[in-house]
C-alpha positions as CSV (number, residue, x, y, z in Angstrom):
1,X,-9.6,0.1,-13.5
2,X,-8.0,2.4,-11.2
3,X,-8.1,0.8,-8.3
4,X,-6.8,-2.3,-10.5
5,X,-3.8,-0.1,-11.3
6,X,-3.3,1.0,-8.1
7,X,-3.3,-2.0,-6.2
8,X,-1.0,-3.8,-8.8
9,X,2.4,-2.4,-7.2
10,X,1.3,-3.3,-3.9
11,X,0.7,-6.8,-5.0
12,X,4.3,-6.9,-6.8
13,X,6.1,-5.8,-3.5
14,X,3.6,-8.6,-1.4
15,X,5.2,-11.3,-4.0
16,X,8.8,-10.2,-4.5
17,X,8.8,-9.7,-0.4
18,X,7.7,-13.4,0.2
19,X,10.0,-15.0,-2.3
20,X,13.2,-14.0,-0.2
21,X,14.3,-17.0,1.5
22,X,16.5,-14.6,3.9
23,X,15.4,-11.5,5.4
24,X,15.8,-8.9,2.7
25,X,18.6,-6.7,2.9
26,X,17.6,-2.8,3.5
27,X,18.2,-1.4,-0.4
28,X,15.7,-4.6,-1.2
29,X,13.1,-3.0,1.2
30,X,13.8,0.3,0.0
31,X,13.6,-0.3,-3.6
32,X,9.9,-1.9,-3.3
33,X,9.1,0.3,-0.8
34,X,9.6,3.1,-3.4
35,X,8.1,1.3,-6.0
36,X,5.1,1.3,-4.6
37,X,5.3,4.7,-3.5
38,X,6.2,6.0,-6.7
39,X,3.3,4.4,-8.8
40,X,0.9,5.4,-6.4
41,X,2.4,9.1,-6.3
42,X,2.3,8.6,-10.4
43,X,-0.6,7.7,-10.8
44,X,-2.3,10.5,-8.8
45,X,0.0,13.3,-10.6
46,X,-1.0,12.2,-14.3
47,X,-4.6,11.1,-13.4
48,X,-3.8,7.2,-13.6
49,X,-2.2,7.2,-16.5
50,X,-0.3,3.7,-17.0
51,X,2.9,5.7,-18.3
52,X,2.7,7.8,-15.0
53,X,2.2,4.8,-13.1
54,X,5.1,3.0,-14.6
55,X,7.6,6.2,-14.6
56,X,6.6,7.1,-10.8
57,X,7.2,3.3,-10.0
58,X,10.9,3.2,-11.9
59,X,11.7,6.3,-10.3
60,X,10.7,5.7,-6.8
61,X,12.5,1.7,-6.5
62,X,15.4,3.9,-7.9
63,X,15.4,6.7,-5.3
64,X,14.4,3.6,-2.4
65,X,17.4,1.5,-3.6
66,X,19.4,4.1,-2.9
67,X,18.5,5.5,-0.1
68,X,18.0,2.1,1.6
69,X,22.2,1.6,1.0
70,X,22.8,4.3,3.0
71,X,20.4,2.9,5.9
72,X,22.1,0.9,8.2
């Protein structure tokens, strides 16, 4: 089950990633980017907790959206 949870962000990014006709534009990257980084980081704080998982995942394509704007 864990690993199941774990690898279901990475496999959202893999799909939302391929279904850009056009090279994504950097606050794209950065908000799957953090995503994934966030439900993974979520999901280790609360012990894989789908709440955790979820939270960690809205909070990181938040933080990666924005930093990715400021990329250039």
């Amino acid at each position: 089950m864990k690993k199941t949870a774990m690898s279901m962000p990475l496999l959202a990014e893999c799909m939302a990633l391929s279904a850009c006709a056009s090279n994504p534009s950097n606050s794209q990257i950065g908000t799957a980017t953090g995503a994934v980084v966030g439900g993974v980081v979520g999901s280790a704080l609360t012990g894989g907790s789908t709440v955790g998982t979820v939270s960690g995942a809205a909070a990181g394509a938040l933080i990666g959206h924005e930093i990715g704007k400021k990329v250039k």
